[in-house]
TORKOL-4160 file (C-alpha; in steps of 0.2 Angstrom, whole numbers, padded with zeros to 4 digits, m for minus):
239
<pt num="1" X="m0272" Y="m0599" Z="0205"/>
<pt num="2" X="m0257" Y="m0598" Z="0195"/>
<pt num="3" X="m0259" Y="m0582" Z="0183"/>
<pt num="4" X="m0251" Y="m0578" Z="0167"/>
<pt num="5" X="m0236" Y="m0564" Z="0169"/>
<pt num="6" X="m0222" Y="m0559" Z="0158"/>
<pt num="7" X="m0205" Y="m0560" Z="0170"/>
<pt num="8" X="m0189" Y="m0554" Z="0164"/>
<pt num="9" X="m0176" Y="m0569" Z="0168"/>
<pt num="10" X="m0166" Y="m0563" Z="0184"/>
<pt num="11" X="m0151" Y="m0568" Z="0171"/>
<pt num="12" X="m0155" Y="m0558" Z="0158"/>
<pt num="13" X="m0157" Y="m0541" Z="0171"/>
<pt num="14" X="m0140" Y="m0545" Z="0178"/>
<pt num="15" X="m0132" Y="m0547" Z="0159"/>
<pt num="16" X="m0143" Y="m0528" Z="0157"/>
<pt num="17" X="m0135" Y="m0519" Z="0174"/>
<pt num="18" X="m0117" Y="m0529" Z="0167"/>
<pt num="19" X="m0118" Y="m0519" Z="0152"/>
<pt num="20" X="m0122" Y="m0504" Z="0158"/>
<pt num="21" X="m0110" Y="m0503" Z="0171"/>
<pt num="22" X="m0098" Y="m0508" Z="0160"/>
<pt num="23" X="m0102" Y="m0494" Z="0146"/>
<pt num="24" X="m0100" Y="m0484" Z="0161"/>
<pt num="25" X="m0084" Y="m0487" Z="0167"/>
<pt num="26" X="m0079" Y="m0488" Z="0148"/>
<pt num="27" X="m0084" Y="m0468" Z="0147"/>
<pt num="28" X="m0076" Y="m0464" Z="0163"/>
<pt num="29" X="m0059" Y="m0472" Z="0158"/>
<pt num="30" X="m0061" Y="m0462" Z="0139"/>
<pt num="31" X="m0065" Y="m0447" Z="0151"/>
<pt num="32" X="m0049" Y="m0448" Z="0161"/>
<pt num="33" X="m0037" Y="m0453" Z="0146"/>
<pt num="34" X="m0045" Y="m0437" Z="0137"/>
<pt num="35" X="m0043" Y="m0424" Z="0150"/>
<pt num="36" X="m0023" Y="m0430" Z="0149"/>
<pt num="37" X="m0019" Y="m0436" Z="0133"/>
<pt num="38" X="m0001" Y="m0440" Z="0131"/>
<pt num="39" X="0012" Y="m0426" Z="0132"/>
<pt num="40" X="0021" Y="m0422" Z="0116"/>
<pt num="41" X="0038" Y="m0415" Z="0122"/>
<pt num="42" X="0049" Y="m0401" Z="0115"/>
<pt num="43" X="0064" Y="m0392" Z="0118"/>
<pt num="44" X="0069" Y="m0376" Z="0122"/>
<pt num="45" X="0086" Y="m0376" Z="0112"/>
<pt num="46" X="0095" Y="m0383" Z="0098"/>
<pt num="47" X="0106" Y="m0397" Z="0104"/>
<pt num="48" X="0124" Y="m0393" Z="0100"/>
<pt num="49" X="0133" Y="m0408" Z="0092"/>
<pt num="50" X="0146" Y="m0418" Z="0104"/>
<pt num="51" X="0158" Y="m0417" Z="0085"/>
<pt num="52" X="0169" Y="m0432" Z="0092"/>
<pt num="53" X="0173" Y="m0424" Z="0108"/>
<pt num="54" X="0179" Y="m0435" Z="0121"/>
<pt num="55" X="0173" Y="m0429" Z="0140"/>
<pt num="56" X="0180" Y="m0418" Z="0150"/>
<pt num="57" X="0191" Y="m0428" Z="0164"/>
<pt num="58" X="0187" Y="m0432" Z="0183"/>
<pt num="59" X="0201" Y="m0417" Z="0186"/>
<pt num="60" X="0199" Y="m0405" Z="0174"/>
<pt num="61" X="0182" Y="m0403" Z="0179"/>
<pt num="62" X="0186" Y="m0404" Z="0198"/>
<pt num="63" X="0195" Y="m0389" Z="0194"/>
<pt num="64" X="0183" Y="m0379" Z="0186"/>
<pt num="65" X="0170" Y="m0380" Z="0200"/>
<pt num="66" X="0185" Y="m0375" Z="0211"/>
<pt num="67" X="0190" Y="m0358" Z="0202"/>
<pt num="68" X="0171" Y="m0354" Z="0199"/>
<pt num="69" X="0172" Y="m0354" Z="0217"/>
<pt num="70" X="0186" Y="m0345" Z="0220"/>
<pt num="71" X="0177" Y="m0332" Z="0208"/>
<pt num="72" X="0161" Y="m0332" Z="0211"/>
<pt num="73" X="0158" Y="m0339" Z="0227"/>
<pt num="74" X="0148" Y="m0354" Z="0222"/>
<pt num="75" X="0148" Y="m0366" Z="0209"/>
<pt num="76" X="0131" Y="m0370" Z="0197"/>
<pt num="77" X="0125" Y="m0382" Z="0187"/>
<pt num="78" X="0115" Y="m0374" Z="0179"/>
<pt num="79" X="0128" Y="m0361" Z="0172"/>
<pt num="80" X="0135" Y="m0376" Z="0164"/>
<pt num="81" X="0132" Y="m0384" Z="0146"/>
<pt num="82" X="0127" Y="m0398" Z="0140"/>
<pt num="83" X="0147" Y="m0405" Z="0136"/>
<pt num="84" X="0153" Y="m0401" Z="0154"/>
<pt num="85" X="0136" Y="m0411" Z="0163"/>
<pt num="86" X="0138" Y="m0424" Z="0150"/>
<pt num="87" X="0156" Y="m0425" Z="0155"/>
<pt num="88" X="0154" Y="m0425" Z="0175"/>
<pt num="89" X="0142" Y="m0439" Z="0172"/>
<pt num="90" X="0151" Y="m0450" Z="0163"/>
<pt num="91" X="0165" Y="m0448" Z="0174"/>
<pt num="92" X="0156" Y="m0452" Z="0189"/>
<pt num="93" X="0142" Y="m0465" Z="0190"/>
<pt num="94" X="0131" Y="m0459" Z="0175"/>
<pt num="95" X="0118" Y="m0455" Z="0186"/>
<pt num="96" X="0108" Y="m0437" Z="0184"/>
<pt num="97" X="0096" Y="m0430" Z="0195"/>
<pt num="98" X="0081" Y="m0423" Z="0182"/>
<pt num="99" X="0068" Y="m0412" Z="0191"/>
<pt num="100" X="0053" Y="m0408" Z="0180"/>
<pt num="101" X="0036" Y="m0398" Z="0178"/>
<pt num="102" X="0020" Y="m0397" Z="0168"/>
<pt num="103" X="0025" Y="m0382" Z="0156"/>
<pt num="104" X="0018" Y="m0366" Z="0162"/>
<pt num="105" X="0018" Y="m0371" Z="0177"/>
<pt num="106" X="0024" Y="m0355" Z="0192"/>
<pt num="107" X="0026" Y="m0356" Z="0210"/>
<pt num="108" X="0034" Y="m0372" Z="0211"/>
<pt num="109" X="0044" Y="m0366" Z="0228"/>
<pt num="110" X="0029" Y="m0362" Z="0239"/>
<pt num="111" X="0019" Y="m0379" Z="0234"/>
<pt num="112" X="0030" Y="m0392" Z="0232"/>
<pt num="113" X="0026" Y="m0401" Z="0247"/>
<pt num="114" X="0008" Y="m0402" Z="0238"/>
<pt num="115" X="0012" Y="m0410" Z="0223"/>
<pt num="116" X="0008" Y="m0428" Z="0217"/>
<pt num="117" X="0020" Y="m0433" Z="0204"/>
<pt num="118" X="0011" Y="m0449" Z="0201"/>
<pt num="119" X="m0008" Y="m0440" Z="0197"/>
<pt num="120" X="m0012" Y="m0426" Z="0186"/>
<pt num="121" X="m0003" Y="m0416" Z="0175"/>
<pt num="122" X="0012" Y="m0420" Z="0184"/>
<pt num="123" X="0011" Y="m0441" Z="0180"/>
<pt num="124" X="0008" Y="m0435" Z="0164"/>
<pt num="125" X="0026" Y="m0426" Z="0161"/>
<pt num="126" X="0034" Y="m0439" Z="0170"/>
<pt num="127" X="0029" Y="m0455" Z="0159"/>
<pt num="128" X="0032" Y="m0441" Z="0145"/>
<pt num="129" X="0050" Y="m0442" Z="0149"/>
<pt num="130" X="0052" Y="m0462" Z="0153"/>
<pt num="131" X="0041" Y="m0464" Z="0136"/>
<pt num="132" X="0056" Y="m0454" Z="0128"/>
<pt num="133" X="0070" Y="m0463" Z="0136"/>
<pt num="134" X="0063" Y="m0479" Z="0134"/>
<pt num="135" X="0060" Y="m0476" Z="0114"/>
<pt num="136" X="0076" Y="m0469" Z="0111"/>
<pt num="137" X="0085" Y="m0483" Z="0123"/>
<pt num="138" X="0079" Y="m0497" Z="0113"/>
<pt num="139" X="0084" Y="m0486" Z="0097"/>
<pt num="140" X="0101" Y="m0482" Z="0099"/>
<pt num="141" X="0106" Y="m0496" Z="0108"/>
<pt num="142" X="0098" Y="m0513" Z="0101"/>
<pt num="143" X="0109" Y="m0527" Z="0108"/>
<pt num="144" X="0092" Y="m0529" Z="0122"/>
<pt num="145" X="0075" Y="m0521" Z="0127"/>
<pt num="146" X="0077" Y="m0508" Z="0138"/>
<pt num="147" X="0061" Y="m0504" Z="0150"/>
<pt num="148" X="0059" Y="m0490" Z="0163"/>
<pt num="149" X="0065" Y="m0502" Z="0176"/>
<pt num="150" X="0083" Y="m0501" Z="0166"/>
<pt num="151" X="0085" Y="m0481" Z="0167"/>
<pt num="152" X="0078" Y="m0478" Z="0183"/>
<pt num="153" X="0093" Y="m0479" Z="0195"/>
<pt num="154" X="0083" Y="m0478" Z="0211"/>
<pt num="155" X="0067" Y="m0473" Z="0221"/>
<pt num="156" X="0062" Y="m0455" Z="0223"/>
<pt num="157" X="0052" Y="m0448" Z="0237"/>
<pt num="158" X="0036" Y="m0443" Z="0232"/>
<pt num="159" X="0044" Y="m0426" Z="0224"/>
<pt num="160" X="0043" Y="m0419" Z="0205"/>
<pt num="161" X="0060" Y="m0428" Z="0199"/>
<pt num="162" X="0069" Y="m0441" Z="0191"/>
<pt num="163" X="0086" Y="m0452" Z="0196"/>
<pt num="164" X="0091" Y="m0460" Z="0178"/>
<pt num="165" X="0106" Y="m0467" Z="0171"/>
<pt num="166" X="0110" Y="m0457" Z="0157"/>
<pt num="167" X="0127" Y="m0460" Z="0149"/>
<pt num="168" X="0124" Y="m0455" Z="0131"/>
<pt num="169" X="0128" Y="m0437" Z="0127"/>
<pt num="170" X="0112" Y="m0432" Z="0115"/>
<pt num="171" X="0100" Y="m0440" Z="0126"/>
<pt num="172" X="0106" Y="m0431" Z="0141"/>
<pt num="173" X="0106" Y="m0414" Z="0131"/>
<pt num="174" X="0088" Y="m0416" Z="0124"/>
<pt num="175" X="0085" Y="m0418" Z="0141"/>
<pt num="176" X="0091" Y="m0405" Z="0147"/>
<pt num="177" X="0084" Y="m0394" Z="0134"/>
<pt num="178" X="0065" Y="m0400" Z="0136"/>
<pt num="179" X="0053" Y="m0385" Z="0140"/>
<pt num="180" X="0047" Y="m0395" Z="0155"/>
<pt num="181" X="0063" Y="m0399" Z="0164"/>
<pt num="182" X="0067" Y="m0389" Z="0180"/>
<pt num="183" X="0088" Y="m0396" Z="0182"/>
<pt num="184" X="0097" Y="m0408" Z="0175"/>
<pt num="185" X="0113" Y="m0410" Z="0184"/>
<pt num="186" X="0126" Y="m0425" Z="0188"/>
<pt num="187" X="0123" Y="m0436" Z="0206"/>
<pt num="188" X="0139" Y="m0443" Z="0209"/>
<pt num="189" X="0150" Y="m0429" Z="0206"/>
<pt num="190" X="0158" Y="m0422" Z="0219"/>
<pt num="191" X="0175" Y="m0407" Z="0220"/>
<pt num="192" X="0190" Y="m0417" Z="0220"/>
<pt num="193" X="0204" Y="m0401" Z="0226"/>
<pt num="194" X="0220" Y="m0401" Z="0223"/>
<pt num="195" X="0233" Y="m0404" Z="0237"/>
<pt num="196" X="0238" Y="m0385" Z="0233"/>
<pt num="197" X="0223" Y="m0376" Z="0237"/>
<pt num="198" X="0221" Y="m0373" Z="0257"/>
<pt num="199" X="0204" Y="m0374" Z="0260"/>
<pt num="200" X="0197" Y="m0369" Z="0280"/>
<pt num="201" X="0190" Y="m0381" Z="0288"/>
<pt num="202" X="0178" Y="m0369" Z="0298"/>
<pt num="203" X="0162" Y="m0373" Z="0289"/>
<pt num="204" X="0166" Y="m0357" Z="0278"/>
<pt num="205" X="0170" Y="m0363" Z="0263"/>
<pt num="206" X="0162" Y="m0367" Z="0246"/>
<pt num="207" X="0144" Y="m0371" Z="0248"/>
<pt num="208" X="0143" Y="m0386" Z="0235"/>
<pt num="209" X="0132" Y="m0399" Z="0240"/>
<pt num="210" X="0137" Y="m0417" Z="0245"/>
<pt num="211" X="0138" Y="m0430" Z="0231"/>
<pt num="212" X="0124" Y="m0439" Z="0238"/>
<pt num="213" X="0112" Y="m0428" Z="0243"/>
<pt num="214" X="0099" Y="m0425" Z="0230"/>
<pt num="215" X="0098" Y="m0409" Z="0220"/>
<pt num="216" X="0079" Y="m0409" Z="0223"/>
<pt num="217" X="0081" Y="m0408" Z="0243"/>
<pt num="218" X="0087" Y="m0390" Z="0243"/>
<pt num="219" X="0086" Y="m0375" Z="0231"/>
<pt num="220" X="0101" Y="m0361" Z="0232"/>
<pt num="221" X="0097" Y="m0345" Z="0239"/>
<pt num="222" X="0102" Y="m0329" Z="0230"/>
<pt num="223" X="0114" Y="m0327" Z="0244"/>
<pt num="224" X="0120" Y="m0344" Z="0239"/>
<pt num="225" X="0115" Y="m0353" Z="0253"/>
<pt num="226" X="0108" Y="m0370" Z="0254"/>
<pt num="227" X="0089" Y="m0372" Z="0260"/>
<pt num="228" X="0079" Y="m0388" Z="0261"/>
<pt num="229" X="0065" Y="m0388" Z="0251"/>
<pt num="230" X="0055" Y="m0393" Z="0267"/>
<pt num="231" X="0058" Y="m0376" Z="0271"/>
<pt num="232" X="0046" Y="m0366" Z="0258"/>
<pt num="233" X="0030" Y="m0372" Z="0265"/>
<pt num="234" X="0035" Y="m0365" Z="0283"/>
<pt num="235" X="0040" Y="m0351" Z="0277"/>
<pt num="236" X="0056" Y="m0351" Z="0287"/>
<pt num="237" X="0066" Y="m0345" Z="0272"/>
<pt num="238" X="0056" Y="m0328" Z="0273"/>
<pt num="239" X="0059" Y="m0326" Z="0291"/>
């Protein structure tokens, strides 16, 4: 006997579990992009106008490193302004080294070897930066379209920096001066001495790093010593 029931089509429940999983994954996504909204950057500083200033040369800036060695021992970056790491980038291969951090962010020494740059707050501040580069790329220089792929000059390891090509002198000073940016320094630098200047060959000299070592494997001691970064999470540079 055949008796008379109301059945739901087996296509109409999978079009209802379609939807709903759907509306679902729809929230989640609005969930995600909510908890990290896009990252509105600002500086620190004003950015001091380049006024027609041409860029310091290969060997005037080889020379300042060398007497801010003979000074003081050791030679910074850091200590420089925005002309002078304009200057060594241009002269060199354009290429900076651009190490950077959620704002507000302390501690950076003891967990860096924790860090994701690609999840979290930290992928946030780094499409931040390639969003800027990118807009102000294809602004300034209109003759094509310029994508990440263009400004990024290599891979990085899975550590909180940056390898661009940065060759234009306010770009590379608003970097510098964002709130979230850790260093900004030139790659392919490196102290060209003059045939004058004896120099031992001992291993006690100046302690400026290699050209082509990143500025993100090692941080400088207060005693001015090199130490790789690996070295925070052991502890060894407390020992």
């Amino acid at each position: 006997m055949i008796r008379n029931c109301k059945c739901v089509p087996i296509i109409a429940l999978i079009g209802i579990f379609s939807v709903a999983t759907s509306c679902q994954k729809d929230i989640a996504e609005e969930q995600t992009a909510s908890e990290h909204p896009p990252l509105s950057l600002h500086l620190l500083n004003e950015i001091e106008p380049l006024a027609g200033r041409e860029p310091l040369t290969y060997e005037e800036l080889s020379e300042m490193a060398i007497n801010s060695i003979d000074s003081k021992g050791i030679f910074h970056w850091s200590e420089m302004n925005d002309y002078i790491i304009w200057s060594a980038a241009v002269a060199t291969d354009s290429i900076i080294s651009l190490g950077y951090q959620p704002d507000g962010f302390m501690g950076l020494d003891e967990s860096i070897h924790l860090i994701d740059p690609n999840s979290g707050s930290w992928k946030v501040v780094r499409e931040a930066i390639l969003d800027f580069l990118i807009s102000e790329y294809n602004r300034r220089y209109t003759y094509r379209t310029w994508v990440s792929e263009d400004i990024l000059a290599f891979g990085e390891k899975p550590l909180p920096y940056l390898n661009l090509r940065v060759w234009d002198y306010e770009i590379l000073a608003t970097l510098r001066n964002f709130s979230v940016t850790r260093y900004c320094e030139p790659m392919g630098f490196g102290i060209e001495e003059s045939n004058n200047v004896d120099r031992s060959d001992s291993g006690c000299g100046g302690n400026v790093p290699a050209p082509n070592v990143p500025t993100s494997d090692f941080y400088m001691a207060p005693q001015g010593a090199m130490v790789s970064w690996n070295y925070i999470p052991m502890k060894i540079h407390k020992a």
